[in-house]
FIRO-655298 format. One record per residue (C-alpha): residue in three letters; x, y, z. Coordinates in steps of 0.2 Angstrom, whole numbers, plus 5000, padded with zeros to 4 digits. Layout:
<atoms>
(atom "ala",(X,Y,Z))
...
</atoms>
This chain:
<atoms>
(atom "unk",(5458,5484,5511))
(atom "unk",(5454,5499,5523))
(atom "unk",(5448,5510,5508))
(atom "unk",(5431,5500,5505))
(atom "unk",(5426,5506,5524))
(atom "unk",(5418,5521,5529))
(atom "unk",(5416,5527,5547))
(atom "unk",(5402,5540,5548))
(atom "unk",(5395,5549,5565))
(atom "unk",(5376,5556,5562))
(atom "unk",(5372,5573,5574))
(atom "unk",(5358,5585,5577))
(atom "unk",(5345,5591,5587))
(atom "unk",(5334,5580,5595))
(atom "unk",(5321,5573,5586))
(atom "unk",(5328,5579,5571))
(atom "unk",(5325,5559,5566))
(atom "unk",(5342,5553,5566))
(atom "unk",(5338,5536,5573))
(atom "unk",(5324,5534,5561))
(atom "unk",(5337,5539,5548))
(atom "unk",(5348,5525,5551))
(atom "unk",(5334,5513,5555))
(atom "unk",(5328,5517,5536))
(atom "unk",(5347,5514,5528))
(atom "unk",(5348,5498,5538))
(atom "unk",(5330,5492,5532))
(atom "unk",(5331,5500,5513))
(atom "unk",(5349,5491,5511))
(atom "unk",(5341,5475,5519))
(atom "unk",(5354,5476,5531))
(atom "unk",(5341,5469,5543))
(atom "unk",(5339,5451,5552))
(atom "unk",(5319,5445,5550))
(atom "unk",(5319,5440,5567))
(atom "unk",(5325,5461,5572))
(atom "unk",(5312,5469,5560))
(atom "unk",(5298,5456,5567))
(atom "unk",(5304,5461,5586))
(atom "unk",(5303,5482,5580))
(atom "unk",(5287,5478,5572))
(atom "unk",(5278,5470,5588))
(atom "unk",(5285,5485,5599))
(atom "unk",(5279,5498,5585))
(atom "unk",(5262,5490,5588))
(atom "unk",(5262,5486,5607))
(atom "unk",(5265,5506,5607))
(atom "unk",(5250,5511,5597))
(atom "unk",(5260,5516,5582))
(atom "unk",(5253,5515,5563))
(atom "unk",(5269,5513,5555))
(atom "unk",(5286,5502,5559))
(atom "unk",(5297,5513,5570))
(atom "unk",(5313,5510,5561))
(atom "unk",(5321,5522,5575))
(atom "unk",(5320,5507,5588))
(atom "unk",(5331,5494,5576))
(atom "unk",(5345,5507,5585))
(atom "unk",(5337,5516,5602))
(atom "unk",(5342,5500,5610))
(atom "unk",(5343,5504,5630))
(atom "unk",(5328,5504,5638))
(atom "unk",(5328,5523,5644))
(atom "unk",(5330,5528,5627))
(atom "unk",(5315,5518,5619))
(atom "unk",(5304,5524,5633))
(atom "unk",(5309,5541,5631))
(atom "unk",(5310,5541,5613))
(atom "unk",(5328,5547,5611))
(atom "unk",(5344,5543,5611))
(atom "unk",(5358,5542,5625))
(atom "unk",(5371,5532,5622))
(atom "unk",(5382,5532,5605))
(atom "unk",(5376,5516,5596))
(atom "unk",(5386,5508,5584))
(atom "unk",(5378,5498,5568))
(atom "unk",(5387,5489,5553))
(atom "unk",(5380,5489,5538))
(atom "unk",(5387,5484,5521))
(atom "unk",(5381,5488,5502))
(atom "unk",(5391,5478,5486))
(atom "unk",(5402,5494,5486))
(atom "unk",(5407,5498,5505))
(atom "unk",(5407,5495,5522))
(atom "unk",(5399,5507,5532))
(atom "unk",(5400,5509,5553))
(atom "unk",(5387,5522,5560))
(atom "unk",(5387,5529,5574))
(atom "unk",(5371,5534,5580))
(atom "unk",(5374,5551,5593))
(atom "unk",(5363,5559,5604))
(atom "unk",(5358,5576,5600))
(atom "unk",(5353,5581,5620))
(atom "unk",(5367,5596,5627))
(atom "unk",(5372,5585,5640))
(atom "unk",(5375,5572,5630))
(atom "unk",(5388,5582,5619))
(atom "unk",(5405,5569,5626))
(atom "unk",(5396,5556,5617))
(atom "unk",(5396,5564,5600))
(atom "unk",(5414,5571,5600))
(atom "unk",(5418,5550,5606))
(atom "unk",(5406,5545,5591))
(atom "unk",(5414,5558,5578))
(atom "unk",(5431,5557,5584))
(atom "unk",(5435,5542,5571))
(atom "unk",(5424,5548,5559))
(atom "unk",(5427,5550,5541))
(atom "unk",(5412,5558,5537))
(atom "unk",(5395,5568,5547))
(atom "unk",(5379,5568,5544))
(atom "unk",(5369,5584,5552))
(atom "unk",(5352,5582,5551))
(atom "unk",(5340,5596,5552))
(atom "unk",(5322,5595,5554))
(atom "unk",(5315,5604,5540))
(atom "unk",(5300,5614,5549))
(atom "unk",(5312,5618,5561))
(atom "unk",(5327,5624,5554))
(atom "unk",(5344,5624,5562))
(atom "unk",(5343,5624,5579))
(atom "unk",(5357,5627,5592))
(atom "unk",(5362,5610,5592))
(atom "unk",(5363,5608,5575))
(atom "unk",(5376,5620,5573))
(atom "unk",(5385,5614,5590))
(atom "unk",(5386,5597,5580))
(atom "unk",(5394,5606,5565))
(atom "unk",(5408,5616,5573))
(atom "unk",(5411,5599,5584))
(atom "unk",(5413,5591,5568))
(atom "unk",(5425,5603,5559))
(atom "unk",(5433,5603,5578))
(atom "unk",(5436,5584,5577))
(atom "unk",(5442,5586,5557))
(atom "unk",(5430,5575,5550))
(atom "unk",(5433,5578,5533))
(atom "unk",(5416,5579,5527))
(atom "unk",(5401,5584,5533))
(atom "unk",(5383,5581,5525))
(atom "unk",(5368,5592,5531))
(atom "unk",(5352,5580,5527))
(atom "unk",(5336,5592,5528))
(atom "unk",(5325,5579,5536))
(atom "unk",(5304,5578,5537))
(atom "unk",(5303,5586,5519))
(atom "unk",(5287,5576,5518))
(atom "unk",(5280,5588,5533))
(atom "unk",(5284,5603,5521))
(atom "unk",(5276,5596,5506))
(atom "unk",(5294,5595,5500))
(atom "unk",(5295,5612,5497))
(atom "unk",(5313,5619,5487))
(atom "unk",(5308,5634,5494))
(atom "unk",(5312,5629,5514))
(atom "unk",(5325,5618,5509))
(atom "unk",(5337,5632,5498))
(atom "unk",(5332,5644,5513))
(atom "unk",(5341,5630,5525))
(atom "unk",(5353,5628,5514))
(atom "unk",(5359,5648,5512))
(atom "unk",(5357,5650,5531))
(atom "unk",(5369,5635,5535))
(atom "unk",(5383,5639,5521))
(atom "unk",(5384,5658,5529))
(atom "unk",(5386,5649,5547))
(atom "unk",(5399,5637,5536))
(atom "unk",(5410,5651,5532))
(atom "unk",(5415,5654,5551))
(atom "unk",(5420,5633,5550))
(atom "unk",(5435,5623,5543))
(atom "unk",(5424,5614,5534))
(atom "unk",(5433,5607,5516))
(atom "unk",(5417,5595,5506))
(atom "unk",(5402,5600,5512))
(atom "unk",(5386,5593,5505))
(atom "unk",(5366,5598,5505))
(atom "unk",(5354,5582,5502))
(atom "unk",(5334,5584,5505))
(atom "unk",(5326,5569,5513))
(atom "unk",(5313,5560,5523))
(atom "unk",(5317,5547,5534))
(atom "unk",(5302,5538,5540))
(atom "unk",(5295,5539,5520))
(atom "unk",(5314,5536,5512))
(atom "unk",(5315,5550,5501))
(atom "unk",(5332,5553,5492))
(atom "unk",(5338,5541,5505))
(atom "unk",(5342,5526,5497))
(atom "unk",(5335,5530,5480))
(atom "unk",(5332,5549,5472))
(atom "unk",(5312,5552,5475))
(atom "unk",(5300,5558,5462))
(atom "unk",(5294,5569,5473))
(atom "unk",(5311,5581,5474))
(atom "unk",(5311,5583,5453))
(atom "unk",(5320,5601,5458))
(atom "unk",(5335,5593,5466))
(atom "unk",(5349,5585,5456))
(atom "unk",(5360,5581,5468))
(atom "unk",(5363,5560,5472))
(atom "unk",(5354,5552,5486))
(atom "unk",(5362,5552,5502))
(atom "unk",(5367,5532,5500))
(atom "unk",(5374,5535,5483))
(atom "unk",(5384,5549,5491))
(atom "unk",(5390,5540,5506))
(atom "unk",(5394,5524,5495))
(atom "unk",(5405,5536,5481))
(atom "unk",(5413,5551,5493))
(atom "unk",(5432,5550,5491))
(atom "unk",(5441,5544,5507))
(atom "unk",(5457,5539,5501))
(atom "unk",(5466,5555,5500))
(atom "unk",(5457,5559,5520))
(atom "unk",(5471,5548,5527))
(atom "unk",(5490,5555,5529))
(atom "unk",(5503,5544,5519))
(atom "unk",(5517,5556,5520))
(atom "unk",(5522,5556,5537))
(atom "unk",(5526,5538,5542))
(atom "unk",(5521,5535,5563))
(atom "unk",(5521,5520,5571))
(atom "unk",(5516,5520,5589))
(atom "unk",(5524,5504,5596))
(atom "unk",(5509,5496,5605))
(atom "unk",(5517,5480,5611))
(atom "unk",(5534,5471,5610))
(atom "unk",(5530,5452,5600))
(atom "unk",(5543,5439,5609))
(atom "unk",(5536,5419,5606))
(atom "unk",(5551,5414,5615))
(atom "unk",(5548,5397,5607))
(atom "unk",(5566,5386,5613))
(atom "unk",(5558,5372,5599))
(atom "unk",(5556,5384,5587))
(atom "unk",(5571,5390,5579))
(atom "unk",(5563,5402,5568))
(atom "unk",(5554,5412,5584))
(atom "unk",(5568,5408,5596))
(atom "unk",(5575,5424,5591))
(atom "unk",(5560,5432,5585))
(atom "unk",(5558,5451,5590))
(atom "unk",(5543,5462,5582))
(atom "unk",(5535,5478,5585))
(atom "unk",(5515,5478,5584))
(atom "unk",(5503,5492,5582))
(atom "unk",(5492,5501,5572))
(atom "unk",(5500,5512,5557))
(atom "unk",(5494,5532,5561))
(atom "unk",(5502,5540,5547))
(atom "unk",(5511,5536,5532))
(atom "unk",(5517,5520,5520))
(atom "unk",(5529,5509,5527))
(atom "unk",(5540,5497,5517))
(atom "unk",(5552,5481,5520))
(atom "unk",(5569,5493,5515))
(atom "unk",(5562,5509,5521))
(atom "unk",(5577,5517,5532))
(atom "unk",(5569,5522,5550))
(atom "unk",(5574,5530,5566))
(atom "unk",(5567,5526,5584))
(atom "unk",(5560,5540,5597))
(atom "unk",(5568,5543,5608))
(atom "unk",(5583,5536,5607))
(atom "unk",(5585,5541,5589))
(atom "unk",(5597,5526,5585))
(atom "unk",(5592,5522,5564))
(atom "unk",(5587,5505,5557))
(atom "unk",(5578,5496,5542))
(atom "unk",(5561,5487,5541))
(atom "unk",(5565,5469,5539))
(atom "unk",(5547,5465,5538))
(atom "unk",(5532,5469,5539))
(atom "unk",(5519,5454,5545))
(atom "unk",(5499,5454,5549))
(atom "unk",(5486,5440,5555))
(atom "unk",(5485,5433,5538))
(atom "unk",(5505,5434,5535))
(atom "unk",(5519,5445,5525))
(atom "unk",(5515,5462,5517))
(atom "unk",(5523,5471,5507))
(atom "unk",(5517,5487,5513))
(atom "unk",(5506,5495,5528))
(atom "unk",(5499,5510,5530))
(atom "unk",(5486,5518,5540))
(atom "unk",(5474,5513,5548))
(atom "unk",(5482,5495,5548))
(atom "unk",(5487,5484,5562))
(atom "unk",(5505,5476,5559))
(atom "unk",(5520,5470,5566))
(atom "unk",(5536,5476,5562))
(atom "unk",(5553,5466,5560))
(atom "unk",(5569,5478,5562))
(atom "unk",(5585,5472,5556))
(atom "unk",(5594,5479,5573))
(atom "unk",(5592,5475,5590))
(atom "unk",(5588,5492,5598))
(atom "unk",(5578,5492,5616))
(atom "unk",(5558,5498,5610))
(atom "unk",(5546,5498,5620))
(atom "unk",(5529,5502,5623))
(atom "unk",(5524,5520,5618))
(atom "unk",(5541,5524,5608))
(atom "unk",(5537,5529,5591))
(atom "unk",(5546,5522,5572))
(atom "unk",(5547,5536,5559))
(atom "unk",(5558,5542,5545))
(atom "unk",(5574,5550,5548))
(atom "unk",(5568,5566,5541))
(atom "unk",(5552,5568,5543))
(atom "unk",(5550,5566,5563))
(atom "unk",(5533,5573,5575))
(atom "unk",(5537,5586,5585))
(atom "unk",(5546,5579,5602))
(atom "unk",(5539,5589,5617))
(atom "unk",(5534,5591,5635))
(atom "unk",(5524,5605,5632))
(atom "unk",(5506,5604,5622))
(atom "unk",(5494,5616,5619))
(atom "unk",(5475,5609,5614))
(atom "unk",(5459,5611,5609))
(atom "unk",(5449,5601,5625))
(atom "unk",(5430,5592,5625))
(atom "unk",(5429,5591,5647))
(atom "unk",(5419,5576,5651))
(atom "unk",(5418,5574,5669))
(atom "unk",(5402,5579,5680))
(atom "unk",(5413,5576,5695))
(atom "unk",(5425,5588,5693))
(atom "unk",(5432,5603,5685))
(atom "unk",(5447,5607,5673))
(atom "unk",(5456,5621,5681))
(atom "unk",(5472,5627,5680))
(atom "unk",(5485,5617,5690))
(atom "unk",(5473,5602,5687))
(atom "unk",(5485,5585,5689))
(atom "unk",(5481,5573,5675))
(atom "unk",(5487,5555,5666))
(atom "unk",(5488,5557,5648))
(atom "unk",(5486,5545,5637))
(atom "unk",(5493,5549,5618))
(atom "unk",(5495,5536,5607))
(atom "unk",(5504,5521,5616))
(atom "unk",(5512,5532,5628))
(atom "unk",(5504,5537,5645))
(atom "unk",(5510,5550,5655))
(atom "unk",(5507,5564,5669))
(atom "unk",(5502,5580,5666))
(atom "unk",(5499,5599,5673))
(atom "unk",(5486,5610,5667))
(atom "unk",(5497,5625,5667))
(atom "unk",(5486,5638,5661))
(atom "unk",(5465,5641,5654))
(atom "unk",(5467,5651,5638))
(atom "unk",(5447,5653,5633))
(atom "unk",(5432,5643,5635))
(atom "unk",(5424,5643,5618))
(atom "unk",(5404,5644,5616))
(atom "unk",(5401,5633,5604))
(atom "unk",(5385,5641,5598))
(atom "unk",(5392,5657,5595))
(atom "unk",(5412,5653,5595))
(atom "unk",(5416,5666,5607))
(atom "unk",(5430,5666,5616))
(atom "unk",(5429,5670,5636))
(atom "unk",(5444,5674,5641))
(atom "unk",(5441,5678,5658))
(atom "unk",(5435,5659,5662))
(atom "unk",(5445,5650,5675))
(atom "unk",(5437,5634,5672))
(atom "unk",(5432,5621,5661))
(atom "unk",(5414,5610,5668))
(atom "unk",(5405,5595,5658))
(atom "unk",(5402,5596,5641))
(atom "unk",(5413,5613,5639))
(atom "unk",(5426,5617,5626))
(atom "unk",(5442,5627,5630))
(atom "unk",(5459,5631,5621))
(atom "unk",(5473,5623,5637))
(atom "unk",(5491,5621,5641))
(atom "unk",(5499,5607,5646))
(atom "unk",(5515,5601,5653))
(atom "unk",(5519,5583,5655))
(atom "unk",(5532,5573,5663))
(atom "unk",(5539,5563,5649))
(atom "unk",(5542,5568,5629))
(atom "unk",(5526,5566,5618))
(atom "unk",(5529,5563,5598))
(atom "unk",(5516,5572,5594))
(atom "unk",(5509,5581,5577))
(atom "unk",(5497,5594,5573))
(atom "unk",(5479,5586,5574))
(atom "unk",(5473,5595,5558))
(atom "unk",(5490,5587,5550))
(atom "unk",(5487,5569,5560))
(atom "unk",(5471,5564,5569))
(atom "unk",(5480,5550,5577))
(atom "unk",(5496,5558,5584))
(atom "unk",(5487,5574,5586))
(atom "unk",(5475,5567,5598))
(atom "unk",(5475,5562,5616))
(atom "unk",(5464,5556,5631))
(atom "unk",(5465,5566,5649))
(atom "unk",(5463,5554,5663))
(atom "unk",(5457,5556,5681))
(atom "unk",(5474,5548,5693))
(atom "unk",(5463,5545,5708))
(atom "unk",(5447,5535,5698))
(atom "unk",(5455,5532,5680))
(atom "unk",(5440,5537,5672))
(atom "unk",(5442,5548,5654))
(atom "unk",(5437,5564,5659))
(atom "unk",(5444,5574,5644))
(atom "unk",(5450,5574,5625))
(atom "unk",(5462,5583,5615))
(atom "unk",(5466,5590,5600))
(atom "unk",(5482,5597,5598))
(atom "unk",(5485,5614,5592))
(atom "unk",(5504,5618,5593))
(atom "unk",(5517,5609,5599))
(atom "unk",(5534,5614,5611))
</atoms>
């Protein structure tokens, strides 16, 4: 069921044409309401533009059609006969760089555009090691504006060569080079006749056919319990009794049988059942939203976590992480008192120590910093008050990643990727 969806985060520097991009997957896969292509068409002519601005179907807030770029991380759907797909549009400004680590952090897939004239830019490879950073699995680098080099195999293998080198420095496990041009469609939807030198598919055909499956961890069963089902329905004697454990599956395949064990207590149980929205299941796995029936009565509660016997995270107080800051207010420093939030679980936390701040253009470490400010990238320590069930975030997205929150405002202000655990 989950399968048929693809989650994919496009990145850049600005103007590299990733709204217009979208705009043209959305309008080449007839994605598009008449009455939205009639309302882009009148603003592409109200402005003086020859052509249909396909960048405003997603530049939605005001700012960002005036100014002609994009601020906030827009989300679109669009569906072809073989997939689902949810974009999310991000901004390619420096300061805007939380939104993107927000827009890749579910993310199967990135798409990098570079403008072709330009070659890669410093945002452009900020976007690529953010993406590796987050694990998206894979990552497509779309030489855009190809029209503007008269398509030209030349500049586009002379891109290509400059980004693999910078690739080698990256974690980066499919990686893919597709030539296109947004505002004219090239190898965008269909392969153009005017790229005869490239083979490759176009970049639809590759976002409908890229393998996802195997992206998702199925071997280590985690169940973060979000919420603790009790109808307490006295006329009902089926639900009188009725005790179930709702969340959404982070890791693994879960079965009515399977032998578990509940952290922290690490009293052991079977799965009675396994229910959804539309009824019993015989199996769940991630990322699905279920309800678990136990065969024992054990106390669980919200942020405790089901697993296998043998194969349990790692239960610690003490977290070392990879952090995105995103607060303008205030700094990350050490002795910094923070909420995290990992999972279902919500705890407080003490920034114990500053490893390195990272530059994320040129990957170098500074360990002399004592602070992290907005948009800034740096390796941390944390303790926190209560045990965390945690995993290696290159192992688990999910249970490998957390939140930092502000106690005085309870505004996000970080996020984390775990590194090592205890």
């Amino acid at each position: 069921m989950s399968t048929d969806i693809l989650r994919f985060a496009t990145a850049g520097s600005v103007d590299d044409g990733k709204s217009t991009l979208i705009g043209r997957l959305l309008y080449d896969s007839k994605s598009i309401l008449e009455d939205q292509l009639d309302a882009v068409e009148r603003t592409s002519r109200s402005r003086g533009e020859e052509q249909t601005n396909l960048a405003l179907l997603t530049d939605g807030l005001r700012a960002e059609r005036e100014q002609g770029i994009t601020i906030d991380v827009a989300y679109r759907y669009f569906a072809t006969p073989r997939r689902t797909f949810i974009i999310a549009d991000t901004p390619g400004h420096i300061q805007y760089t939380r939104n993107m680590v927000t827009g890749a952090s579910t993310a199967d897939l990135a798409i990098v555009l570079v403008d072709a004239r330009k070659g890669l830019q410093e945002q452009s490879r900020r976007h690529a090691f953010l993406a590796t950073l987050l694990q998206v699995p894979h990552l497509v680098l779309a030489v855009n504006k190809m029209d503007l080099v008269d398509y030209s195999q030349d500049r586009f293998e002379e891109i290509r060569r400059e980004f693999a080198e910078f690739a080698t420095r990256l974690d980066i496990a499919d990686l893919t080079f597709v030539p296109i041009s947004a505002l004219h469609g090239d190898n965008v939807v269909e392969r153009s006749p005017n790229t005869p030198w490239y083979d490759g598919p176009s970049l639809l055909h590759h976002l409908e056919n890229v393998h996802i499956a195997s992206d998702r961890n199925l071997i280590d069963v985690r169940f973060p319990v979000q919420y603790v089902v009790r109808p307490h329905r006295a006329d009902d004697p089926e639900l009188h009794d009725y005790r179930g454990y709702a969340g959404q599956v982070a890791g693994g395949v879960l079965k009515p049988g399977d032998d578990v064990v509940h952290l922290p207590s690490g009293l052991h149980t079977r799965i009675a059942g396994i229910r959804t929205a539309d009824g019993e299941v015989a199996e769940a796995f991630a990322p699905m939203s279920v309800t678990l029936l136990l065969e024992d009565d054990i106390d669980i509660s919200r942020g405790d976590m089901i697993c296998r016997p043998n194969n349990r995270p790692t239960v610690t107080q003490d977290v070392e992480a990879m952090v995105c800051w995103m607060s303008e207010k205030r700094d990350l420093t050490p002795r910094s008192r923070l909420i995290v939030k990992h999972t279902t679980r919500t705890a407080k936390a003490l920034v114990r120590d500053l490893h390195y701040r990272l530059d994320v253009n040129t990957l170098h470490r500074d360990e002399g910093a004592d602070r992290l400010s907005l948009n800034e990238i740096g390796r941390i320590n944390l303790r926190v008050t209560q045990p965390l069930f945690v995993d290696e975030y290159q192992r688990n997205r999910l249970t490998g990643g957390f939140i930092l929150i502000d106690e005085g405002t309870n505004a996000t202000v970080g996020a984390g990727m775990i590194v090592q655990a205890g």
